[in-house]
N, CA, C and O atoms as a GROMACS GRO file, in nm:
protein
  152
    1UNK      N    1   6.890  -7.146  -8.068
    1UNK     CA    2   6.864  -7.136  -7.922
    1UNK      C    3   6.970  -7.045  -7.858
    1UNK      O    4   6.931  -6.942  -7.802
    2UNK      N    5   7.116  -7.080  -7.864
    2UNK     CA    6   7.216  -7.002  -7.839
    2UNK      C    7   7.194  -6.810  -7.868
    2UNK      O    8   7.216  -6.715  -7.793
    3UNK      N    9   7.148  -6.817  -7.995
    3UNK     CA   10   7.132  -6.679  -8.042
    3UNK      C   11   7.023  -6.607  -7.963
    3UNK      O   12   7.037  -6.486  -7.945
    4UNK      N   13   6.898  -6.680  -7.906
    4UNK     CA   14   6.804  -6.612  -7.862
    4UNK      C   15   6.812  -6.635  -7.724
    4UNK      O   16   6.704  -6.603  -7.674
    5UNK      N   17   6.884  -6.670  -7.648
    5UNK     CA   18   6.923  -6.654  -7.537
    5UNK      C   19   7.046  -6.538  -7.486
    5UNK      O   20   7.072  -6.478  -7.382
    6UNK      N   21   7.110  -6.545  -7.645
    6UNK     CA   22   7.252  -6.387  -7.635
    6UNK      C   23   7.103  -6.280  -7.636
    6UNK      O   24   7.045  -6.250  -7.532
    7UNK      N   25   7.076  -6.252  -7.719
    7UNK     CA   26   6.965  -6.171  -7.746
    7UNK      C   27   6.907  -6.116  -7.633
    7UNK      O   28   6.921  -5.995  -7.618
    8UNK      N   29   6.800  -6.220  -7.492
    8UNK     CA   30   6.733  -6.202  -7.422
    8UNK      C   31   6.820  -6.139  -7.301
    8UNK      O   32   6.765  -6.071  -7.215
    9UNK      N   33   6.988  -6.174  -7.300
    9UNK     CA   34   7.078  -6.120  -7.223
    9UNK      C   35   7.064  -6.009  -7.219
    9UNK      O   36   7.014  -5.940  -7.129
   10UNK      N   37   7.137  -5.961  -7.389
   10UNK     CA   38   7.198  -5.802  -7.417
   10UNK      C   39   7.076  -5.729  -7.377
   10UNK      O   40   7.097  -5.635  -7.300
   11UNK      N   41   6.905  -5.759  -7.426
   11UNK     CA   42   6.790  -5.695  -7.384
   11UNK      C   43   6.816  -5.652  -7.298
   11UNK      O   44   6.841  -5.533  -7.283
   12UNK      N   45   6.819  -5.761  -7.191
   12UNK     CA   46   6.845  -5.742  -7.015
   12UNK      C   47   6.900  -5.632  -6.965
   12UNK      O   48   6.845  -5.531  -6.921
   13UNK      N   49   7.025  -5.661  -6.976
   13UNK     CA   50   7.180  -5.582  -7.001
   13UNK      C   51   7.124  -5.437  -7.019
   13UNK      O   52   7.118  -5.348  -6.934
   14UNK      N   53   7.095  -5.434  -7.115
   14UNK     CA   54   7.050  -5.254  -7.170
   14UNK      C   55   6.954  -5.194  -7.116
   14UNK      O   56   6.942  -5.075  -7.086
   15UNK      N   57   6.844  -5.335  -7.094
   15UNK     CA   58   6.740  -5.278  -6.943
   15UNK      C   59   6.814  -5.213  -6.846
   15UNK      O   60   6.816  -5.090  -6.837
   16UNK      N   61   6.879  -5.295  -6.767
   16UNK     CA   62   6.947  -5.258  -6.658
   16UNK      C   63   7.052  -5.108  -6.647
   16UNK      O   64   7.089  -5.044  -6.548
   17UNK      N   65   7.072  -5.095  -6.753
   17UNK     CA   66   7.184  -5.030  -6.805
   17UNK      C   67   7.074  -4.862  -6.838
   17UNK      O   68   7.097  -4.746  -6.803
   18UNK      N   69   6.996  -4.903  -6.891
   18UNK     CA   70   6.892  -4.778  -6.912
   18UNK      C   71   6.831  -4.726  -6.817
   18UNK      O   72   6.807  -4.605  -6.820
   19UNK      N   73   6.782  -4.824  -6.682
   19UNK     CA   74   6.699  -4.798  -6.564
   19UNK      C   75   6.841  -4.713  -6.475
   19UNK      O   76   6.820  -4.613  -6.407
   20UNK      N   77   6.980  -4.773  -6.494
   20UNK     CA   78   7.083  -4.685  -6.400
   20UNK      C   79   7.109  -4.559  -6.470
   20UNK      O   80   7.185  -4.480  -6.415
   21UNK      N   81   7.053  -4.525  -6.595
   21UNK     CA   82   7.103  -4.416  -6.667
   21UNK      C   83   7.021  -4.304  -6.575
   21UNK      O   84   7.062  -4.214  -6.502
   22UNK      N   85   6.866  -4.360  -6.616
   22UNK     CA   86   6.767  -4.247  -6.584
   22UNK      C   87   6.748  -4.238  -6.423
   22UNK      O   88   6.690  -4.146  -6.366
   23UNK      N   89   6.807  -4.346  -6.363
   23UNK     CA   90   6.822  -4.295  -6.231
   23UNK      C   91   6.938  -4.172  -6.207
   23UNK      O   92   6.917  -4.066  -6.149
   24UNK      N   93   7.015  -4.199  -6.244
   24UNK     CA   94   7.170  -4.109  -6.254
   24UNK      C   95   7.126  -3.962  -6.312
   24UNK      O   96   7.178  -3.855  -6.278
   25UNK      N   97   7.040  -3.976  -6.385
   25UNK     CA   98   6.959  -3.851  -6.453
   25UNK      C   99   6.878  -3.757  -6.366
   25UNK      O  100   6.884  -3.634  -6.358
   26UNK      N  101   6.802  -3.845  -6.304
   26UNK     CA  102   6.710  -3.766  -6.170
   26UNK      C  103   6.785  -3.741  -6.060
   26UNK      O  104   6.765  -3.629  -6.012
   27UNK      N  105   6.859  -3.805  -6.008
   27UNK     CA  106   6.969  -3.785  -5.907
   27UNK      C  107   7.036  -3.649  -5.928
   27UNK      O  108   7.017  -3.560  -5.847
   28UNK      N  109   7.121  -3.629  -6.043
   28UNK     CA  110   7.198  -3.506  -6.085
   28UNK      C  111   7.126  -3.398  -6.064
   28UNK      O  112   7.143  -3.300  -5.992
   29UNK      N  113   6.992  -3.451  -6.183
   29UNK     CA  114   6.888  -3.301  -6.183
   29UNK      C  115   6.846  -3.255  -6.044
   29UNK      O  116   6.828  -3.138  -6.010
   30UNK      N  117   6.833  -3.355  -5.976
   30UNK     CA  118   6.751  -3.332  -5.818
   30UNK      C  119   6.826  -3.237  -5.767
   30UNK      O  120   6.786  -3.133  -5.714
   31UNK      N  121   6.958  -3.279  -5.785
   31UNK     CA  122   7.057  -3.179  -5.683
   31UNK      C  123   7.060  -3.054  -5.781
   31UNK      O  124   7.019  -2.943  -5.747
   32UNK      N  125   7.102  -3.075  -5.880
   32UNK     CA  126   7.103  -2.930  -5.956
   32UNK      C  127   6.997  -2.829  -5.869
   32UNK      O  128   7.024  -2.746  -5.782
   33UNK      N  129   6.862  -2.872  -5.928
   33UNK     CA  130   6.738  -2.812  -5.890
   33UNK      C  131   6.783  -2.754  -5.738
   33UNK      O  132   6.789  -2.635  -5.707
   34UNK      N  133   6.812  -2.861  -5.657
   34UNK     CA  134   6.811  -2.794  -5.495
   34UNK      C  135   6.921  -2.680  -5.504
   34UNK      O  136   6.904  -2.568  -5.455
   35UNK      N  137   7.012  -2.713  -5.557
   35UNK     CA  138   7.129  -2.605  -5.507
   35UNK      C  139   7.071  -2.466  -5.548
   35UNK      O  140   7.089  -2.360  -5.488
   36UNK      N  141   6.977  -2.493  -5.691
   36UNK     CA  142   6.951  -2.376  -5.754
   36UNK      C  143   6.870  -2.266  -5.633
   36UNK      O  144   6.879  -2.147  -5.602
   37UNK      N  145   6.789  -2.389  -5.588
   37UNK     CA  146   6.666  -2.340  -5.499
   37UNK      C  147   6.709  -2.233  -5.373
   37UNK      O  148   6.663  -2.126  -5.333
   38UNK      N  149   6.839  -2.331  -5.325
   38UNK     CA  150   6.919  -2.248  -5.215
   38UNK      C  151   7.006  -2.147  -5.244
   38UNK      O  152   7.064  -2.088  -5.153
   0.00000   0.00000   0.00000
């Protein structure tokens, strides 16, 4: 039980952790793109 509750954490964890990546990803690119534009 212990083990599959660490488990359903770290999942979590790396969810969370993956959704702030690819936000941080589009954010950067966004601005890249604009500055390029201007």
């Amino acid at each position: 039980m212990a083990l599959a509750l660490a488990g359903g954490v770290l999942r979590g964890r790396l969810g969370c952790l993956r959704g702030l990546a690819r936000l941080i990803l589009l954010v950067t690119l966004g601005r890249r793109r604009r500055s390029q534009n201007q």
